[in-house]
C-alpha positions in Angstrom: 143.9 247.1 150.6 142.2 245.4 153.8 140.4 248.5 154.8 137.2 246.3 155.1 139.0 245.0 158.3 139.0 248.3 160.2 135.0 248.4 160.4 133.9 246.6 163.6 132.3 243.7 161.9 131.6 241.4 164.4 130.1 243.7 166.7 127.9 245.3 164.0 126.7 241.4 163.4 126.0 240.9 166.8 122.7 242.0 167.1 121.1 240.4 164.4 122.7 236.9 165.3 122.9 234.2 167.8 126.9 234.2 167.8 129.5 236.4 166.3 133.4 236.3 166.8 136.8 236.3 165.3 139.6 233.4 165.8 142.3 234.9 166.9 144.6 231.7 165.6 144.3 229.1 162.9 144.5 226.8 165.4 141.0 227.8 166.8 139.0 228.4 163.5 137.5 224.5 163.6 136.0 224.9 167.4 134.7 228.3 166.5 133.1 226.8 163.2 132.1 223.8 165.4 130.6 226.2 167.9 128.6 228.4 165.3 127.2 225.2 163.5 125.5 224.3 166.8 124.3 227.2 167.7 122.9 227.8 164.2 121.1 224.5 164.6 120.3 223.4 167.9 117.4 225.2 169.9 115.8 227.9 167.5 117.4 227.9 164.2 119.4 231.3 163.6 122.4 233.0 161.7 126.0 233.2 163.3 128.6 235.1 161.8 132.3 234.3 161.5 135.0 237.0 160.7 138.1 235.8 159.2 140.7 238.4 158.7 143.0 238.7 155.4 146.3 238.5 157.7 144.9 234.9 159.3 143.1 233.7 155.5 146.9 234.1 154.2 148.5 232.4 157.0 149.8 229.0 156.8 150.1 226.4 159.7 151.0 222.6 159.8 147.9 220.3 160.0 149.4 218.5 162.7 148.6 221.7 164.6 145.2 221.5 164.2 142.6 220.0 166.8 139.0 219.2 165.2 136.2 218.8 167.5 134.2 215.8 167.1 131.0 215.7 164.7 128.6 217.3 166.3 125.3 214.7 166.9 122.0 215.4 165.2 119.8 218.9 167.2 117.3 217.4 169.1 114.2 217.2 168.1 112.1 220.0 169.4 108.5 218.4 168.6 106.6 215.3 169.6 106.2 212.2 166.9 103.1 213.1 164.5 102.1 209.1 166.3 102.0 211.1 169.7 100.5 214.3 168.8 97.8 212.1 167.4 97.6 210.1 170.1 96.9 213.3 172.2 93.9 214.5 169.9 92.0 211.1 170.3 92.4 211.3 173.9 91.0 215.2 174.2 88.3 214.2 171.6 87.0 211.3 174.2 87.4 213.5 177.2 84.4 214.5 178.6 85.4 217.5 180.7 89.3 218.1 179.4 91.7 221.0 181.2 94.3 222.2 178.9 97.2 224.5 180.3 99.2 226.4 177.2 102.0 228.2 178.5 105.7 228.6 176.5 
């Protein structure tokens, strides 16, 4: 009978993803939702965990109360054009003394 919502959930989840957290209010759920679609997405793909309590699942609110965030634009794109990769072989294969610095 809701005893699953006494364990500390989000704080157990924390660890092991890149955002955990509780809406406190209906009216937040879409900004947390848009806020852990982002994060799962953008920079280094990863899990993010959303706990929604019983007592806020069986509340009910007007939908003019709710905000929604606009869509969120594509992740960026975190590696070059196969076109410009290549691009950069042909001009190390021709080089006749290259210097290459790899770093993170």
């Amino acid at each position: 009978l809701g005893a699953f919502q006494e364990t500390q959930q989000v704080e157990s989840t924390r660890l092991f993803t890149k955002f955990a957290a509780r809406p406190q209010t209906l009216q937040r759920i879409p900004g947390y939702v848009e806020k852990a679609v982002k994060l799962a997405t953008y920079g280094r793909p990863g899990a993010c965990y959303l706990d929604f309590p019983g007592d806020l699942l069986n509340s009910v609110i007007a939908e003019s109360e709710i905000v929604y965030p606009k869509q969120l634009p594509p992740p960026p794109v975190s590696i070059a054009p196969q076109s410009e990769i290549n691009r950069a072989l042909d001009l190390l294969r021709k080089a006749e003394r290259p210097l290459v610095i790899v770093g993170k």
